[in-house]
N, C-alpha and C positions, 0 to 999 in steps of 0.2 A: 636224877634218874640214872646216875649210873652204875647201880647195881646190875650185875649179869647172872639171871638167871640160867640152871642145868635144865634139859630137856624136863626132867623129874620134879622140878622146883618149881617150873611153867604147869606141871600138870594139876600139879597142887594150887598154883596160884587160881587155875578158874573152877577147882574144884572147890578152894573157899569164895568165890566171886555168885558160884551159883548157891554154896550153902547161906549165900549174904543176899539173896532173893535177886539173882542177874542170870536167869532162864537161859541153859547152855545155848535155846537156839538165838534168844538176842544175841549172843556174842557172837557167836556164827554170820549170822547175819551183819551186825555193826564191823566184822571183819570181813566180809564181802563188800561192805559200802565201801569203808576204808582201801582197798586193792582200785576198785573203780575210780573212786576220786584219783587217787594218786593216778592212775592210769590217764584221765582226763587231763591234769594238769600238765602234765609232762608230754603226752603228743596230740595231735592233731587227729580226729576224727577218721577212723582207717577200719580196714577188716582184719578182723581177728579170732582166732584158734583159740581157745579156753582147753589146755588137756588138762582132764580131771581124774585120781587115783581113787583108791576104794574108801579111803578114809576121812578123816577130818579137813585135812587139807582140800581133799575135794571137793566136798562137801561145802567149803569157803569158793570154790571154784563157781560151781554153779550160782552160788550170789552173783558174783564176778560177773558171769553169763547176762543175768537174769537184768541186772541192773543196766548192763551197759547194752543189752539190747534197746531197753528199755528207752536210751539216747539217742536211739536211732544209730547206734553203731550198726554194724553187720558182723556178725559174732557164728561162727561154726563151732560145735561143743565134742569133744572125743574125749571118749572114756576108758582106765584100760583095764577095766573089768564090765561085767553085765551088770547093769541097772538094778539088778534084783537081788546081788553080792551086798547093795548096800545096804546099811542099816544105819538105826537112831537118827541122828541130825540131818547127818548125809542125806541118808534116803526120802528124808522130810524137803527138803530143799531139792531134790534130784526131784518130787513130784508138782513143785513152785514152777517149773522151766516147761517151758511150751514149746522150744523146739525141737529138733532131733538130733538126736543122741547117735555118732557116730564112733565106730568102734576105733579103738589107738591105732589097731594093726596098717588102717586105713590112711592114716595123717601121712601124706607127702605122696599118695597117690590118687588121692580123690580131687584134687582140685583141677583143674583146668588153668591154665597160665594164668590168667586174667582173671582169677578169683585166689589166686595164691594169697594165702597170708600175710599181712604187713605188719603182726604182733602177734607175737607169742605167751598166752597167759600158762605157765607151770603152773601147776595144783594138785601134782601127784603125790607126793612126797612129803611132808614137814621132817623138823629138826627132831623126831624121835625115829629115823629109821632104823627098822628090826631088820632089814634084808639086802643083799646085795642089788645095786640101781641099773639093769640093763646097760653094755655099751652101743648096743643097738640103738636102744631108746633115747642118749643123748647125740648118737651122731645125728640121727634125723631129727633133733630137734635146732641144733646146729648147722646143719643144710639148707633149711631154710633161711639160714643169714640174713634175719630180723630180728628186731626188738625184741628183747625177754624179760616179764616183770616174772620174778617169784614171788609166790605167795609162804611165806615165815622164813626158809631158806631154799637155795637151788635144787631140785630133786637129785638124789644122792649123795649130799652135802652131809655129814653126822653134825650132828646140834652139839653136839657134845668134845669132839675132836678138832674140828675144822676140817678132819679131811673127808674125799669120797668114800664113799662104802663102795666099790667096785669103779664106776664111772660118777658121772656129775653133771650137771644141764652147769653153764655158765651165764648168766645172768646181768642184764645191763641195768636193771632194777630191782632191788628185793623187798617187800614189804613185810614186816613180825608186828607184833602186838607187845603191848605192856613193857617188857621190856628186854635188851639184847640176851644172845646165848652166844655158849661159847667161841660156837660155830660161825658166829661172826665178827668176829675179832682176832680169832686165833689161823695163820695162816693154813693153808691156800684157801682157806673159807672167805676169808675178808677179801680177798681179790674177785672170787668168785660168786660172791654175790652184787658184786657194782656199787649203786647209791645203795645205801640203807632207810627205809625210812620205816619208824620207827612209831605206828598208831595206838591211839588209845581206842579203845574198843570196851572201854566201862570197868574194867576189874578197878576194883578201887585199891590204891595203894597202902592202906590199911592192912592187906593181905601180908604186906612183906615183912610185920613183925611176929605172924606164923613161923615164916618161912624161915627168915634169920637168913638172909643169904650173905658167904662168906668169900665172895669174890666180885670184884669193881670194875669200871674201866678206870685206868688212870684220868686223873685230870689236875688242872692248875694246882699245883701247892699252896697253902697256907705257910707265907714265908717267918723266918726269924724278922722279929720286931728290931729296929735302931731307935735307942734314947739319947736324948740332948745328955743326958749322964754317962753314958757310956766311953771305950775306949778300945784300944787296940784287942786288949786280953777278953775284956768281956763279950768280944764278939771271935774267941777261941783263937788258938794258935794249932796251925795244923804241920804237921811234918811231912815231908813227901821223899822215900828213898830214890837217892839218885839211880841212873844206870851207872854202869862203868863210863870211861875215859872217850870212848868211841860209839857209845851207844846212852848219849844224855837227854835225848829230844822228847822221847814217850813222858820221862818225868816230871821234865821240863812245862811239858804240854799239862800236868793233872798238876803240877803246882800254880801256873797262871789260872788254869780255871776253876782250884781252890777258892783263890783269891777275889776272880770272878762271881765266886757265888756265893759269897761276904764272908769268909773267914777277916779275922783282925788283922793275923799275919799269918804269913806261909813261911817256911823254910825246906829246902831242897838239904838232904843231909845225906852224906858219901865221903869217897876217902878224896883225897885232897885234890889228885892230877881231875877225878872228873866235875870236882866244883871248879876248876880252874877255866874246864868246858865252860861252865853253868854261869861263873861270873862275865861270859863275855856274851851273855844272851838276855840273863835278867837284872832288875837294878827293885824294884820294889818287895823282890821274892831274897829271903836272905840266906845265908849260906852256911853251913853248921858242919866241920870238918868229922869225921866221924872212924877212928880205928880199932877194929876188934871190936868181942862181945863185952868185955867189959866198961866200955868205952859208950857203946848205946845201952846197955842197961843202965847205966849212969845215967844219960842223958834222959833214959824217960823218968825217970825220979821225979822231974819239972811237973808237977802238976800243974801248971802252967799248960801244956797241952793239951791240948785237948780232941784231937785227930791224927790218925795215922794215916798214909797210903802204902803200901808195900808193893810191888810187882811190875811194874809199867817197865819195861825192856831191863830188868833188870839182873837177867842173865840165871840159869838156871844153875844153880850153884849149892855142896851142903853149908857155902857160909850164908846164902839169903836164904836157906830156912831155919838153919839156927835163927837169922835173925827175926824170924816170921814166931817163932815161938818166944822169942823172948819179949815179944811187942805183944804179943797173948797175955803173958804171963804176967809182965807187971805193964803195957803199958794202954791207954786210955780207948774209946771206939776206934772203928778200925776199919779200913778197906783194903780186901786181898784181891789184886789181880793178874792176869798176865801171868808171869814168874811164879809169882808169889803161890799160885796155885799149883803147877806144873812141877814145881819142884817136888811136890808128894805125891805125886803121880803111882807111884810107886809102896807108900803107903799112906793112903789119903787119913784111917783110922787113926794115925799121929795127930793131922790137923784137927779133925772133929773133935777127939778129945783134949784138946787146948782150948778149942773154942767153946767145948761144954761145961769147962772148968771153968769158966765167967759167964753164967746165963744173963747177971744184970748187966755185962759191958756187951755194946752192940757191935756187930761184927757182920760187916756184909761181903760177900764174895760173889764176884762179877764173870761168871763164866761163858764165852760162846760158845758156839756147840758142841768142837772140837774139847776143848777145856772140859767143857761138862762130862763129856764120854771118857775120858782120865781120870777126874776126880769119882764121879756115878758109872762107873763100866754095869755097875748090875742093871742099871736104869735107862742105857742106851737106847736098847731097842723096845722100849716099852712100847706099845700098842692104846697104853694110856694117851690123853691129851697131854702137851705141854702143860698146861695148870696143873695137872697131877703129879707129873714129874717132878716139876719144879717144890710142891708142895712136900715131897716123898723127900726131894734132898734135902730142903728145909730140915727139916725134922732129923731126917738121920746126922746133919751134919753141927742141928744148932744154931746156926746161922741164917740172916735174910739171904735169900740166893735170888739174885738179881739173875737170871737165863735169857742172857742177849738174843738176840735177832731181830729180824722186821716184827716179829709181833712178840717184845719182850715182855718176860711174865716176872713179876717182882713175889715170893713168897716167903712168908713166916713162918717158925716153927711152930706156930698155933694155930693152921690152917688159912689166916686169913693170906688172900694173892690182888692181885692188879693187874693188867691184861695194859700196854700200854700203846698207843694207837696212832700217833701226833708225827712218830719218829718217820720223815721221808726217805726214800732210799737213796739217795746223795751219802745220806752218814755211812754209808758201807765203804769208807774210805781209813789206810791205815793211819793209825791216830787216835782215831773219834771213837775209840772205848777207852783210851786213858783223859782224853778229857771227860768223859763220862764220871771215869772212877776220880778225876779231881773234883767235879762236883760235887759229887755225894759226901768226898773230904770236910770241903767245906762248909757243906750242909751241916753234917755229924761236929764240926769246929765247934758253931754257934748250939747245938744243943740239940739239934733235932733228933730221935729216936729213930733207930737203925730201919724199919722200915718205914718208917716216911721218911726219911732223908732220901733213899733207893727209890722211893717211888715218884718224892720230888725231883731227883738228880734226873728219871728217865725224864720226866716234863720237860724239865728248862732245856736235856740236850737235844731234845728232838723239835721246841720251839727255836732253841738257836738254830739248827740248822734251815726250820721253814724262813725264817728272818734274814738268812744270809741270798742275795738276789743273783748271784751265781748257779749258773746250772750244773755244774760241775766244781767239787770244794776242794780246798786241803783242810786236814783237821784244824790248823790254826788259824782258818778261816772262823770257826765257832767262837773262839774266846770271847770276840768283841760284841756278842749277842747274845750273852747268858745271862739272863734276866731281863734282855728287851722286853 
């Protein structure tokens, strides 16, 4: 189930569910039960506000109502339109409810101390909002300072973006159907809607070879296999550019966690004074002196390798991007970050057409946001979702583009992306994106294809960091847990 449908891809999904004989109002309905159960298990028998909008979502609302009345809860219903605004499902289920229907404008002044609210059911809203979300309407639903389950996402949440459309209800439970949107995965949506839980409500999953949907959450990789036959070479030899003399530590860090993430071997390769750093920190990682360009184009000749890393503090210089184009040009998969990317800042259309001039060698480039806005300046301010963005550079640039942050989006030039979800916020420590980018070295060593290596590289960095029992890390706190 971890495909993530778009607001459009969900609408389609129950629109083949009912041409599959699943009467839009059962679904309506088995997604009212659904809010209530969840409701039930999670607290304690209490009064409770059901606000319902004029649509769908409300229209699940009033289940909501109708059912957990029905528990003997104590349930007051506000709506924030007229009863008679509704139509189809909605208004079918708004005539099911037997008690009174009290206007929104009213919420936070009709109660009496002692019948205040002790849970908030949101049902105004779902993840297709057309309009901007009241600030009015989430402060008072916030002052109440209770419990709040939403019903698909937080009211003013876009399904689509993660962010609000104007304001946003914040949510200590959110319940959807079938399966996740974007909206809840991609930040501040994933904070702002709490637990997720995640109900079946009958669309059958048959639906999704309609649909073809072309973005995932990340999850566990399928790793490189080790054979009793096997050896150093055949589980790849990766290279990792050093930094200079006084800045060896970033590479340091993505050739250990090369190695970590099964590469055969690793080698750290620079000019001599900074391997002289590098030999008095590592003994299994080896050492490969390296002067001028003709000296590394030589050296990738070795088909024997079989991974690069380029960029990790590597000082922003025209000799590391000559040497970033000459590892294009002849040599094997490849990960660009840090430096490596920074250095075309200035004419990024260099990079991409190096990278386009090997469509069958894989090439990932690992940008954070800063980075990204350098390399994509037209695509900064996009108003798009990060998945779109991220997909938009893919494409123009040819590359997997791994676009770091708390809710990193891994995409391909062929549309397909990964939303990746595991990664805790400890990793925002400096470091912990060149071990990232050693990962995916690694990965890319033993043979794995440029976007699942990226998308396995996000898994294992963001499981190492859940597995390290500090609450506070240094990046080289992760090496020793890359593949726990």
């Amino acid at each position: 189930m971890n495909e993530i449908l778009t607001p459009a891809e969900m609408y389609q999904a129950d629109a083949l569910a009912i041409r599959a004989r699943m009467p839009s109002f059962n679904l309506m309905e088995n997604a009212g039960k659904a809010v209530a159960d969840a409701i039930a298990q999670r607290f304690g028998k209490r009064r409770v506000a059901v606000i319902c909008g004029p649509g769908n979502n409300g229209g699940d609302g009033f289940v909501v109502a109708r059912l957990l009345a029905a528990r003997k809860w104590p349930v007051t219903l506000f709506l924030t339109c007229d009863v008679a605004a509704l139509s189809g499902d909605a208004a079918a289920m708004a005539k099911k409810w037997r008690g009174k229907v009290h206007p929104f404008a009213a919420f936070g002044t009709s109660f009496e101390h002692k019948a205040k609210p002790q849970l908030i059911v949101d049902a105004i809203f779902g993840a297709g909002l057309n309009r901007e979300f009241s600030p009015l309407w989430a402060a008072a639903i916030a002052a109440a300072k209770v419990p709040v389950v939403a019903i698909d996402v937080p009211s003013g949440l876009d399904g689509m973006t993660g962010r609000p459309v104007g304001a946003a209800v914040r949510a200590d439970v959110t319940v959807s159907f079938f399966r996740k949107k974007p909206g809840h995965v991609l930040e501040p949506g994933r904070g702002l809607c709490g637990e997720l839980v995640l109900a079946d409500i009958g669309i059958p999953a048959a639906v999704l070879e309609a649909i073809a949907p072309r973005l995932w959450e990340n999850s566990a990789p399928d790793l490189p296999g080790v054979t009793a036959m096997g050896h150093k070479f055949t589980r790849g030899h990766a290279l990792v550019w050093s930094g200079p003399e006084l800045a060896t530590g970033a590479s340091r860090l993505a050739a250990v966690a090369a190695a970590r993430a099964g590469a055969g071997l690793v080698s750290l390769v620079g000019d001599e004074a900074a391997l002289r750093i590098q030999a008095a920190h590592v003994t299994s990682v080896m050492l490969k002196p390296v002067s001028g360009d003709g000296a590394w184009r030589k050296m990738l000749e070795d088909k024997r390798i079989t991974s690069l890393c380029l960029g990790p503090a590597a000082g922003v210089s025209a000799g590391l991007r000559r040497s970033v184009l000459t590892a294009l040009a002849d040599g094997p998969a490849c990960v660009l970050d840090a430096d490596a990317l920074t250095c075309f800042e200035s004419e990024p259309d260099e990079l991409f057409a190096a990278i386009q001039a090997r469509p069958e060698r894989a090439c990932v480039i690992t940008p954070h946001e800063g980075e990204f806005a350098r390399l994509f300046s037209t695509l900064k301010d996009s108003i798009e979702s990060k998945v779109e963005v991220a997909r938009k550079a893919a494409e123009r640039s040819g590359a997997i583009v791994l676009f770091k942050g708390p809710d990193t989006v891994v995409a391909a030039p062929d549309g397909r992306a990964k939303v990746n979800t595991n990664a805790p916020a400890k990793l925002a420590v400096a470091g912990s994106g060149d071990v990232l980018a050693g990962i995916i070295t690694g990965l890319l060593a033993q043979g794995m294809g440029g976007f699942e290596a990226a998308c396995g590289g996000a898994w294992l960095h963001g499981e190492a960091a859940n597995h390290c029992p500090r609450r506070n890390i240094m990046a080289e706190d992760l090496l020793d847990h890359i593949g726990a």
